[in-house]
C-alpha positions as CSV (number, residue, x, y, z in Angstrom):
1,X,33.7,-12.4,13.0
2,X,31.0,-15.0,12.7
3,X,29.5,-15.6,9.2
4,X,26.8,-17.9,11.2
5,X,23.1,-16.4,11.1
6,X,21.8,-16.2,14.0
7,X,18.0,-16.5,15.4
8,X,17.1,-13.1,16.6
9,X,14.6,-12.9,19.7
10,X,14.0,-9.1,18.9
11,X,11.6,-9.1,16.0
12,X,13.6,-6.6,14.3
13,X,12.2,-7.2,11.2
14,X,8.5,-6.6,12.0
15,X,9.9,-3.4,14.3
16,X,11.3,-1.8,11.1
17,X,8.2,-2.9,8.9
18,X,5.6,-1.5,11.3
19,X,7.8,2.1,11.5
20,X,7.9,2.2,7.5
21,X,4.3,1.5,7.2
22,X,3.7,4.4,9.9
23,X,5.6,6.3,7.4
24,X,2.4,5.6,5.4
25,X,0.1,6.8,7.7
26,X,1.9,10.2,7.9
27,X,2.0,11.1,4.7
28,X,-1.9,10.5,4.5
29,X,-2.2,12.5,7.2
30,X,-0.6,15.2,5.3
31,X,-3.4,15.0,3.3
32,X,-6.3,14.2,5.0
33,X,-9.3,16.9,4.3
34,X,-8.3,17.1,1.1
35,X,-9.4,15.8,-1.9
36,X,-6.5,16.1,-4.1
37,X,-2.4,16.0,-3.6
38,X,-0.3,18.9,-4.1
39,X,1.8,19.4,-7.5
40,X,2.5,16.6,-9.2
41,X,2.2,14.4,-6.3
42,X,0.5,10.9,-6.6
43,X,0.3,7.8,-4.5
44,X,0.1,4.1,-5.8
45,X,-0.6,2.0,-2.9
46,X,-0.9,-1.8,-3.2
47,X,-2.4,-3.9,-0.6
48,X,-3.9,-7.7,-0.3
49,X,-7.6,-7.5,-1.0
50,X,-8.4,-10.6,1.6
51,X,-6.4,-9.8,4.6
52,X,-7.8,-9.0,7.6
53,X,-9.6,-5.7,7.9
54,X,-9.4,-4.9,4.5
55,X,-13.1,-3.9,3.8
56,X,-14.1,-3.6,0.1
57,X,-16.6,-4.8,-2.1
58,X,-16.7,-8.4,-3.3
59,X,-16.7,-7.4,-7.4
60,X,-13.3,-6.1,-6.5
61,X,-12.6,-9.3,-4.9
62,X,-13.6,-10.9,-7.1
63,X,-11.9,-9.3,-9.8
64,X,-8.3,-8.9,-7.6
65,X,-8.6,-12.0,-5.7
66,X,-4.7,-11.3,-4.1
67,X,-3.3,-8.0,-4.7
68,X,-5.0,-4.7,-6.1
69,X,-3.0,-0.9,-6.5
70,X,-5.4,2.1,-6.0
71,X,-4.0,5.8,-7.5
72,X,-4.6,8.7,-4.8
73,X,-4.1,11.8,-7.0
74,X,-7.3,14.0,-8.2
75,X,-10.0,12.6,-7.8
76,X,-10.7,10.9,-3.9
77,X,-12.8,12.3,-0.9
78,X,-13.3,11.2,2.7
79,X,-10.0,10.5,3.5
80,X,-9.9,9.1,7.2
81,X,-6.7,8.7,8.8
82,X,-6.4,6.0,11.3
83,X,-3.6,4.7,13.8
84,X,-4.0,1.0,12.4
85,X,-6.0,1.9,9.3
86,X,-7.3,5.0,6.6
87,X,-10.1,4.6,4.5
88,X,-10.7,6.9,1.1
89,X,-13.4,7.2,-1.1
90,X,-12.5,6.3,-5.4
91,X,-14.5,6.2,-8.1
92,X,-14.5,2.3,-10.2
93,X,-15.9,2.6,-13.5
94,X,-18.4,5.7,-12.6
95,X,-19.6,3.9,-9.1
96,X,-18.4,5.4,-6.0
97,X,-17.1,3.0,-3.6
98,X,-15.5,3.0,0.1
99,X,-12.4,1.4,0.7
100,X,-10.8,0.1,3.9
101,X,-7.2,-0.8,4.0
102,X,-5.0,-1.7,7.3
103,X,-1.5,-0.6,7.2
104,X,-0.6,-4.1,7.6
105,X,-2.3,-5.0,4.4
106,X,0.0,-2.6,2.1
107,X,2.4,-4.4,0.4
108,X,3.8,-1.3,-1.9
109,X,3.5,2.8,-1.4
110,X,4.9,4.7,-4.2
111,X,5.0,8.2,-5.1
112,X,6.5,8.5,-8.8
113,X,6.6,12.2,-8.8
114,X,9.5,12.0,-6.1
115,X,11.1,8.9,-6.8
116,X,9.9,7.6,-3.4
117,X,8.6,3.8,-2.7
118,X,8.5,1.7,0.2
119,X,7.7,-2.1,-0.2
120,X,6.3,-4.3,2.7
121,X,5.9,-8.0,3.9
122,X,2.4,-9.4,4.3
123,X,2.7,-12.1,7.0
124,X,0.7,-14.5,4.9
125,X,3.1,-14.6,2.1
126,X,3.4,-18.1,1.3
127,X,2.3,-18.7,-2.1
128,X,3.8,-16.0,-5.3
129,X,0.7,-13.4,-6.0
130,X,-1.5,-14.0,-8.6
131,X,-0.9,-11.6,-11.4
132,X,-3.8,-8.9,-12.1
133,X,-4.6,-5.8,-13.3
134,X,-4.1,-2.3,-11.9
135,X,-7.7,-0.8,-10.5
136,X,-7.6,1.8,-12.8
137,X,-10.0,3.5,-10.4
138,X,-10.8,6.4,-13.0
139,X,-7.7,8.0,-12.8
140,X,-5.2,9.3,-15.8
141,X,-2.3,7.1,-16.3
142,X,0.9,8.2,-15.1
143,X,4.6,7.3,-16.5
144,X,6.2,5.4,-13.6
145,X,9.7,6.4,-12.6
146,X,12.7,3.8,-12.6
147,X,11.8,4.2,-8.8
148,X,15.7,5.0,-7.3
149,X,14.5,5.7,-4.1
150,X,12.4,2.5,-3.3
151,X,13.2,0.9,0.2
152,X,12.4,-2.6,0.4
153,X,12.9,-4.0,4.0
154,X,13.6,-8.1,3.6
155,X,15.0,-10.1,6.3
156,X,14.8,-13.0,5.2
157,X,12.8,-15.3,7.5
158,X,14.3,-19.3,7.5
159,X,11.9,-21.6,7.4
C-alpha cells in the first residue's frame, strides 16, 4: 500500500461538508413553526458574521466582527427553513432582531442536551478567528457537555 497522498479530483471533502450541514437544515425543519424545542433540547449554532448571505445588523458586526454563536432554545419565532439558508427571529438585549444565516456560513451546530455536534469548514479560513463573546441573545446559560458525540469533518487541504 501507498503512504503517498494523493490529489483527489472528487471534492469529497466539500461532498461530505455540504451532507452534514443538510443535517442542519433537517433538524430545523423539525422545528420550524415552533417557537421553542422539545425537552431539554437546545441548539448552539456558530456561524461567520461577514460571509456571504449572512444578513444581520451591523452592531452585531460590529461587535462579532468573525464568528458569533446564537442559542435556539425558548425563546425564538419565525423560524423559516430554507434549502440553502433559515432565518429565526432572537431577542439582543430586549431588541428583537432578524437573522439570516446560509448553511455554508455555520461553522459549529451543537446540541448539549444529546451530546451531538457537528463542526464545519468555512471556505475563507485563512487567518485563526478572532476570539469574541457568545451573543448571549437573552437566553439562560446552559452547562455545556464534554461533547462525545461531536463530528468534525477535516481533510486537510495542501496548500
Amino acid at each position: 500500500m501507498n503512504d503517498e497522498v494523493r490529489d483527489s479530483l472528487i471534492p469529497y471533502d466539500e461532498i461530505v461538508q455540504d451532507a452534514l450541514r443538510a443535517v442542519v437544515g433537517r433538524v430545523l425543519r423539525q422545528i420550524e413553526g415552533h417557537e421553542s424545542l422539545p425537552g431539554e433540547h437546545h441548539f448552539y449554532i456558530t456561524f461567520k458574521t461577514q460571509a456571504p448571505g449572512v444578513a444581520i445588523p451591523g452592531h452585531l458586526i460590529a461587535k462579532f466582527p468573525d464568528e458569533m454563536t446564537i442559542v435556539l432554545q425558548n425563546r425564538f419565532w419565525d423560524l423559516a427553513v430554507e434549502d440553502d439558508h433559515f432565518s429565526v427571529g432572537l431577542s439582543f438585549n430586549q431588541t428583537p432582531t432578524m437573522l439570516t444565516i446560509p448553511y455554508a456560513a455555520i461553522t459549529a451546530f451543537v446540541d448539549p442536551s444529546v451530546d451531538f455536534g457537528l463542526q464545519f469548514q468555512v471556505s475563507d479560513e485563512a487567518e485563526e478567528p478572532e476570539p469574541h463573546d457568545e451573543a448571549h441573545n437573552d437566553r439562560p446559560e446552559v452547562a455545556s457537555e464534554d461533547g462525545s458525540n461531536v463530528v468534525t469533518v477535516d481533510f486537510g487541504k495542501k496548500k
